[in-house]
C-alpha positions in Angstrom: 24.1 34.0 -3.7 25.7 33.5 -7.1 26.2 30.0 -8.5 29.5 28.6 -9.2 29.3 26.6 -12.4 30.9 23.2 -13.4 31.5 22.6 -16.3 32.9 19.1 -18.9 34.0 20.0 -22.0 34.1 17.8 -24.8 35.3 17.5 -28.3 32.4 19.6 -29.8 31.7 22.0 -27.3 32.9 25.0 -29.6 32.2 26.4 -33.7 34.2 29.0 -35.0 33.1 31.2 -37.9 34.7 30.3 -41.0 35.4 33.0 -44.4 31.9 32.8 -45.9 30.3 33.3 -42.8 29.0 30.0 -41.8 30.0 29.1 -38.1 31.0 25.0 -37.7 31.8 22.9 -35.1 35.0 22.4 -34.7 35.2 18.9 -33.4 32.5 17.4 -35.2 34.6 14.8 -37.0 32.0 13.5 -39.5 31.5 13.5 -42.9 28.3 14.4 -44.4 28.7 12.1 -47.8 31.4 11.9 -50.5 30.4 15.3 -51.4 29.7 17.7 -48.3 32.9 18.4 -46.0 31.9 17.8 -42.4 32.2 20.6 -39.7 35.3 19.9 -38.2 37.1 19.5 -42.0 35.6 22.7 -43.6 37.4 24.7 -40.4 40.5 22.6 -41.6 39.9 23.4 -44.8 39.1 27.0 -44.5 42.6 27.7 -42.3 44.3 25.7 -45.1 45.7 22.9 -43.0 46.1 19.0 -43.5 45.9 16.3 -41.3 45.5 17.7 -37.8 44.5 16.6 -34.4 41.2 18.1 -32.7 44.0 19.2 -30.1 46.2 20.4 -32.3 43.4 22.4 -34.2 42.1 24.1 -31.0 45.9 24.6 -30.3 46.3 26.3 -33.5 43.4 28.6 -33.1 44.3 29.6 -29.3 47.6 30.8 -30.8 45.8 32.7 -32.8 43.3 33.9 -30.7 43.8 37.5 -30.9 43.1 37.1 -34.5 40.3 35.2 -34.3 38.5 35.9 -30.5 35.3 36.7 -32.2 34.9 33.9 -34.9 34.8 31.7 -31.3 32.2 31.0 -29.4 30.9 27.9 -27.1 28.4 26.2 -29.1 26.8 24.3 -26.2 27.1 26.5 -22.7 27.2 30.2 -24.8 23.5 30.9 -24.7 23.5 29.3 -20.9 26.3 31.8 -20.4 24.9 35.0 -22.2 21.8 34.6 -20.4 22.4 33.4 -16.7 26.2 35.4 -16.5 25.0 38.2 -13.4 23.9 34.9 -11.4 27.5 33.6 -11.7 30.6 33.8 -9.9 33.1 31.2 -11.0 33.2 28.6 -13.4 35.2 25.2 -13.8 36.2 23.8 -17.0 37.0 20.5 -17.0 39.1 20.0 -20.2 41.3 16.3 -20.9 44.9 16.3 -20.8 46.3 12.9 -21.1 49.9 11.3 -21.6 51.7 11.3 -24.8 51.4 7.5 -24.9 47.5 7.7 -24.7 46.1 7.0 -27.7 43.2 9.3 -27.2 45.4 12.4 -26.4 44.6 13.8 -29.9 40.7 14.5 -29.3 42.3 16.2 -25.7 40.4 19.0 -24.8 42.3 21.3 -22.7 42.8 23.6 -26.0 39.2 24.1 -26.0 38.7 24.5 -22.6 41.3 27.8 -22.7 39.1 29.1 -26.1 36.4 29.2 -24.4 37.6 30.7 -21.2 39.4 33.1 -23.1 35.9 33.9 -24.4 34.2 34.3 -21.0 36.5 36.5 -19.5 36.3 39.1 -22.9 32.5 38.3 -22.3 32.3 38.4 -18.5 35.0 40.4 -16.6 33.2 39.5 -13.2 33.3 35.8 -13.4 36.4 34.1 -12.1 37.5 31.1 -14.3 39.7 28.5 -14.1 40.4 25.2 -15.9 41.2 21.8 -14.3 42.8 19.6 -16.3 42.3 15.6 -16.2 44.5 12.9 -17.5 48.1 13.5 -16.6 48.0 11.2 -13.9 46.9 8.8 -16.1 43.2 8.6 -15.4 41.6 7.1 -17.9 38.7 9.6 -18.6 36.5 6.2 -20.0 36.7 4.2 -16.6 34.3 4.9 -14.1 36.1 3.7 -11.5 38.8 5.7 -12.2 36.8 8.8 -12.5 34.5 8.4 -9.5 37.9 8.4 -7.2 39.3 11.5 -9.6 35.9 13.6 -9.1 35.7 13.1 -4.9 39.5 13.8 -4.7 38.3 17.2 -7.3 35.6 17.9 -5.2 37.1 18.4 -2.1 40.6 20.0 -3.4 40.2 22.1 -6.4 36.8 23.3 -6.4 36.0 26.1 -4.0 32.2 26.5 -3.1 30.9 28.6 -0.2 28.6 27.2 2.5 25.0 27.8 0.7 26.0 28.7 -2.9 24.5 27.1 -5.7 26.6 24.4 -7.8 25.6 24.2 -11.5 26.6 21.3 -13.3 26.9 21.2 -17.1 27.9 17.7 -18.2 27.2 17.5 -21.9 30.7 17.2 -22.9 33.2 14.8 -22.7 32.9 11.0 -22.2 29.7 9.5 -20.4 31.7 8.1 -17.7 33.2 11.0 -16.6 30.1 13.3 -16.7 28.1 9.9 -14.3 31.0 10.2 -12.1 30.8 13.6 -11.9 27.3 13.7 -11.2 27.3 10.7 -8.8 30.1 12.0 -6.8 28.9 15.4 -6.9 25.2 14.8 -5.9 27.0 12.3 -2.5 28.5 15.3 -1.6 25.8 18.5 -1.8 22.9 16.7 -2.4 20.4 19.4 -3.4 22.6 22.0 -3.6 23.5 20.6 -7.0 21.9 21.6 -9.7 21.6 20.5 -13.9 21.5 21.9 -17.0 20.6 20.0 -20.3 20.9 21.0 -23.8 19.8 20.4 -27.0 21.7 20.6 -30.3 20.4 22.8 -33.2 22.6 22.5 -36.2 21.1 25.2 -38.5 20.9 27.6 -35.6 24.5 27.0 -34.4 25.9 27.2 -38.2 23.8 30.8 -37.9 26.5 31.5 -34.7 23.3 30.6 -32.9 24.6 28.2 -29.7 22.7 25.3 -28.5 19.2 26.0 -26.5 19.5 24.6 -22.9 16.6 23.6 -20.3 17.3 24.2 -16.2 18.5 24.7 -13.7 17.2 20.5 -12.7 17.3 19.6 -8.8 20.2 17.0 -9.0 18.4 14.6 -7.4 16.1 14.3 -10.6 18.8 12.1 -11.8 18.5 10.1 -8.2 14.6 9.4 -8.9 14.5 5.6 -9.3 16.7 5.2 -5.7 14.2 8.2 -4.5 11.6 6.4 -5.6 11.8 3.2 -3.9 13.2 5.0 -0.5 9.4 6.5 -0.9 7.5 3.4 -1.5 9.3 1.4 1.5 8.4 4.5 3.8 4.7 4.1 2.2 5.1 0.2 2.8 5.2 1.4 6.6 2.7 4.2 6.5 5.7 6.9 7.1 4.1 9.6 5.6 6.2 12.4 7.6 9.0 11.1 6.2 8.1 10.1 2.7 6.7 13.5 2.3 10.2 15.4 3.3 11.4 12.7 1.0 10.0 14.1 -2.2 9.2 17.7 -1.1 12.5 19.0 -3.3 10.5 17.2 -6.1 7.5 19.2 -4.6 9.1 22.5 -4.5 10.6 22.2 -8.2 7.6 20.8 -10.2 4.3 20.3 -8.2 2.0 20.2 -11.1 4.1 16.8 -11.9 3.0 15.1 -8.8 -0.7 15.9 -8.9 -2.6 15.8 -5.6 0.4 13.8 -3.7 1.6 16.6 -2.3 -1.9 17.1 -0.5 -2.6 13.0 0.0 0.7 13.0 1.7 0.0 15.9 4.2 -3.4 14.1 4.5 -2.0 11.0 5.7 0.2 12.6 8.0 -2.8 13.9 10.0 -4.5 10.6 9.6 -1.8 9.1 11.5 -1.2 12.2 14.1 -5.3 10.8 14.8 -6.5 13.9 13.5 -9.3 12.9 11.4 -11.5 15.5 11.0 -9.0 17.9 9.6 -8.0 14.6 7.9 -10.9 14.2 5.8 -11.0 17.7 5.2 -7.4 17.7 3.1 -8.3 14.6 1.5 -11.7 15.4 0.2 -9.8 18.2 -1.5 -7.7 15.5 -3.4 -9.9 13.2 -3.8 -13.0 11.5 -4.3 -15.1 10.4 -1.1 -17.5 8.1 -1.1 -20.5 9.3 1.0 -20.5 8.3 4.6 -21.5 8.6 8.0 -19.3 11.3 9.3 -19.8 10.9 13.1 -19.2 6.7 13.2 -17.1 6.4 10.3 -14.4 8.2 12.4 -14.5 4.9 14.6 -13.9 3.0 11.2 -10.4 4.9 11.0 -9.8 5.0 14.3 -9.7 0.7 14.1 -7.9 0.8 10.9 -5.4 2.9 12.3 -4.7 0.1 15.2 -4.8 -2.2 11.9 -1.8 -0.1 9.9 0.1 0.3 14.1 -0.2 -3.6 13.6 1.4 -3.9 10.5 4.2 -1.3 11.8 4.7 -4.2 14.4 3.6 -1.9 17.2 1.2 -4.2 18.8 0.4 -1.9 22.2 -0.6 0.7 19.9 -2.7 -1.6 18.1 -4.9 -2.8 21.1 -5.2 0.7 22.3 -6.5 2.2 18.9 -9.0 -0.9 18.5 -10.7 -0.8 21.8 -11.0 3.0 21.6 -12.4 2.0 18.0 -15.3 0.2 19.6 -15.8 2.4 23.1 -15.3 5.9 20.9 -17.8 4.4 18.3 -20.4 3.4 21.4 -20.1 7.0 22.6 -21.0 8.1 19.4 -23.6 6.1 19.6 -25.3 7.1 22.8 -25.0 11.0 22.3 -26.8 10.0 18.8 -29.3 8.5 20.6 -30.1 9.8 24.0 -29.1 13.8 23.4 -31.4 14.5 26.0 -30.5 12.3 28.8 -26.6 12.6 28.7 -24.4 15.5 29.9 -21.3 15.7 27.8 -18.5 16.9 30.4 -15.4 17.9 28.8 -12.4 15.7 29.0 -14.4 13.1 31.4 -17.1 10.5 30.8 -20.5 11.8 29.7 -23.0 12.0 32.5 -26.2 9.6 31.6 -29.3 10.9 33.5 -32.2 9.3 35.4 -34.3 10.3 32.7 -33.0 7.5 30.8 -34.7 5.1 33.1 -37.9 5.9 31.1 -37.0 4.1 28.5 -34.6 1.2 29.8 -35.8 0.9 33.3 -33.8 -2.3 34.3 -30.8 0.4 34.4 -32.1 1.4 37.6 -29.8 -0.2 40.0 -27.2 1.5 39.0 -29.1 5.2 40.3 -29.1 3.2 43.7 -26.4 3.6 45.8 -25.8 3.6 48.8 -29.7 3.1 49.4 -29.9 6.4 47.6 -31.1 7.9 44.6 -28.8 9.8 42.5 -29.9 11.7 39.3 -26.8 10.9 37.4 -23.5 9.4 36.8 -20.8 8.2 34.6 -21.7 6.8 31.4 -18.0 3.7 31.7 -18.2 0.2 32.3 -21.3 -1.5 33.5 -23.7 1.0 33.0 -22.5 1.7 29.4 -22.6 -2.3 29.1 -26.1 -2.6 30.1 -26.9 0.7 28.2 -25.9 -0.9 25.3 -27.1 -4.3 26.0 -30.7 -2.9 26.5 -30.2 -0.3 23.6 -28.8 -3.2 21.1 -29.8 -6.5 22.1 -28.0 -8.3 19.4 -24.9 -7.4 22.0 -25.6 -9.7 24.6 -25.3 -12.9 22.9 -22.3 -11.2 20.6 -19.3 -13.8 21.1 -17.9 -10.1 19.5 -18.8 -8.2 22.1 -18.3 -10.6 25.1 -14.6 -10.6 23.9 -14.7 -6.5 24.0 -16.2 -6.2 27.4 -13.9 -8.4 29.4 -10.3 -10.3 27.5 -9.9 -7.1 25.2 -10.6 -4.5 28.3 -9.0 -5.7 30.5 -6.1 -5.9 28.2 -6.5 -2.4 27.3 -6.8 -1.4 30.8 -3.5 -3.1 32.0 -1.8 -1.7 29.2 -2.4 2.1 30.2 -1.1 1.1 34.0 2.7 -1.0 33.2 5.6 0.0 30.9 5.7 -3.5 29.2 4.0 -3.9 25.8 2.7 -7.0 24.3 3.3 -9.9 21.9 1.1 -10.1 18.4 -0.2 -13.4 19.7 -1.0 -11.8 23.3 -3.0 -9.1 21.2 -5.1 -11.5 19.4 -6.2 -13.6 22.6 -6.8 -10.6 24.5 -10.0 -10.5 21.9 -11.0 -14.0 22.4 -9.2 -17.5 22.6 -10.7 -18.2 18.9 -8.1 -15.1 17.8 -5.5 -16.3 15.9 -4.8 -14.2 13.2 -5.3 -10.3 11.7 -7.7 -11.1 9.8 -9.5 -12.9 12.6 -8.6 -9.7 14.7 -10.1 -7.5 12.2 -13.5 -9.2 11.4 -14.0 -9.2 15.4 -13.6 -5.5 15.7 -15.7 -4.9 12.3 -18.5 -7.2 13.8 -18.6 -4.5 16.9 -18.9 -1.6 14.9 -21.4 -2.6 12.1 -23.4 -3.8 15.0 -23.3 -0.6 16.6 -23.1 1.3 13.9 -26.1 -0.7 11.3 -23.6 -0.3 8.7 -22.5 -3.7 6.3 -18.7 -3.1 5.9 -16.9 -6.5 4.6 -13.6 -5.4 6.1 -12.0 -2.8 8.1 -10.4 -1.5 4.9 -13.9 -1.0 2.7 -15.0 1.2 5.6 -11.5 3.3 5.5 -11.3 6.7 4.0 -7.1 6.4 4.5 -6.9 3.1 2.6 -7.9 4.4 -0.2 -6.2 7.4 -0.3 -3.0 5.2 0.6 -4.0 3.0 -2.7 -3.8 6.2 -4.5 -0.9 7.7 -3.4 1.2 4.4 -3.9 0.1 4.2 -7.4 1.3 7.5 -7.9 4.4 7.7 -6.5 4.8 3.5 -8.2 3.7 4.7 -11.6 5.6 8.6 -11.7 8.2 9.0 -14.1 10.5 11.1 -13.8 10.0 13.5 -16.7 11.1 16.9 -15.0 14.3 16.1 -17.0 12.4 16.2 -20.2 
């Protein structure tokens, strides 16, 4: 769909070609030293008036414009408009026209805004123009205020734009506070849909008839990036990475190569928190670099972290039910490492541990007996893995660690899965002993399980975590990113 195209037009938004050729701007008022005639005089000169007004010089030429239609051109939007005219259908000008008290009313610039329509349309016979004029209702072009409530009212009444169609906003002229207002107001209103165009002024190409070189079209919300920014880092704050990552994904879309390996981080940590680690590590290792590690037990690492992050997201039933599985997932692990021959790995169920295992840890053998009969195997859950583990790992039995995992914490765990109430931080940290208190307390109790398990020597939960660090990296990045997509 074609783009309609907004325009402000400002005092030196046009040069007109004067007898020897040169082209000047017509409104730039300034001299070049007691010698040199500045632009806007040497077009004064050249027409052979005296002492007139910006308004009434563009006045003067528009009367004239039969005369003169091709010694006018737009100096800052022409080459924008040559170049980008089949992807446009309409076009706003946005010119001043205040009341004849206003002191300002000579650098009006509704003059200007009909020269350079009047240019377009002998350009461009397809593209509908139309001029809105500002200032007879005596807003004051220079007051923010004033223009924020006169864009929103322009907005919605005098600019027509179809559901989907691209806006294009070009915002060089005119004051500063009028071009922020429009920009502000425009952006609260279409959000992405608006889109910038910047320019940059080159004298001895424009006095060649040469207009200005423009860069675009800029997502609008470029110009939102500091807000955008710290919408990001609060979602980050709370490990919202599905959210932060639809956040920025215009950004994304317009100029990946800006952001790096955040894009991939992002989707990284969104599978990290959907539990899906494997896949997880797989992205990040990608995007980053990972320290060597124990693939099959480090994934018990994350998993505790992750009840470590659900904690800090203030969801404390989440945060006993990832721990726990930390520790039982990680003593799995464990056994399948260690006996592959004497368990049975049944999908969705417990693992089967066979009588073979007696061989090697033959107090486990009342728990073949039952019912004054031998059976040949059963499920590897509570007691037996207990005593597996506690034969396997001595250094378990007098664990104050593990005594806390085997009864407060699982039987915490195990109510949880059977009521609809959740439970209090502080209930959390005495369901893993009475000597709980605290996170950090927390933490160091479910670290203790797993290095014990595991023979690893992690000093905290967030050394052994793959996540952490990429969540280190991608706040830095997103903290430290400029917004240069404008430059």
């Amino acid at each position: 769909m074609k783009a309609v195209l907004i325009a402000t037009i400002g005092t030196r938004d046009l040069m007109f070609q004067i007898s020897s050729g040169t082209w000047y701007n017509i409104g730039d008022d300034r001299m070049q030293n007691a010698d040199i005639l500045g632009e806007q005089a040497e077009v004064i000169s050249d027409q052979g008036l005296h002492n007139i007004s910006f308004r009434d010089l563009t006045k003067y030429l528009l009367d004239k414009i039969t005369i003169y239609q091709e010694r006018i051109k737009p100096v800052i939007i022409g080459k924008l408009l040559s170049e980008k005219a089949t992807d446009i259908e309409r076009i706003y000008l946005i010119a001043t026209d205040q009341k004849l008290e206003v002191r300002e009313r000579e650098k009006d610039t509704l003059y200007a805004a009909e020269l350079i329509k009047a240019w377009i349309v002998n350009q461009f016979n397809h593209i509908s123009v139309e001029i809105i004029s500002l200032g007879q209702d005596g807003t004051n072009p220079s007051n923010f205020e004033q223009m924020f409530y006169w864009w929103r009212r322009t907005w919605r009444e005098k600019i027509t734009i179809k559901a989907d169609q691209p806006i294009w906003l070009c915002l060089k002229g005119g004051v500063g506070q009028a071009s922020e207002a429009s920009r502000i107001s425009g952006l609260s209103l279409y959000g992405d849909r608006i889109q910038f165009f910047e320019f940059k002024q080159n004298t001895q190409a424009n006095q060649a008839g040469i207009p200005s070189d423009y860069s675009g079209p800029f997502l609008g919300n470029n110009y939102l990036w500091d807000r955008t920014q710290q919408q990001a880092l609060k979602l980050l704050a709370r490990y919202d990475y599905a959210e932060v990552y639809d956040l920025l994904l215009p950004y994304f879309q317009q100029s990946s190569s800006s952001f790096g390996a955040v894009p991939n981080l992002l989707k990284a940590g969104i599978l990290w928190n959907q539990r899906q680690f494997g896949k997880f590590l797989s992205l990040a290792r990608s995007s980053m670099t990972i320290p060597t590690i124990h693939e099959k037990f480090w994934i018990a690492y994350e998993q505790a972290y992750l009840g470590v992050v659900r904690l800090q997201q203030q969801n404390t039933t989440e945060a006993m039910l990832h721990s726990h599985r930390a520790i039982e997932g990680v003593l799995y692990l464990w056994a399948n490492q260690s006996f592959p021959n004497d368990l049975i790995e049944e999908p969705n169920q417990y693992p089967l541990i066979k009588d073979s295992i007696l061989q090697k840890y033959p107090t486990l053998s009342t728990h073949f007996n039952q019912s004054q009969k031998q059976i040949s195997e059963i499920s590897l859950y509570g007691r037996i893995l207990r005593d597996l583990v506690a034969a396997a790992i001595p250094a378990t039995i007098n664990s104050n660690d593990f005594y806390a995992f085997w009864h407060p914490a699982r039987e915490m765990r195990n109510n949880l899965s059977h009521r609809l109430e959740g439970l209090s931080e502080r209930e959390l940290f005495t369901a893993w002993g009475k000597d709980v208190t605290n996170s950090e307390q927390w933490q160091t109790r479910i670290l203790n399980c797993l290095n014990l398990v595991t023979g690893q020597s992690f000093r905290t939960l967030a050394q052994a975590s793959i996540f952490n660090k990429l969540h280190d990296q991608v706040l830095q990045a997103t903290r430290f990113h400029s917004n240069n997509l404008m430059q």
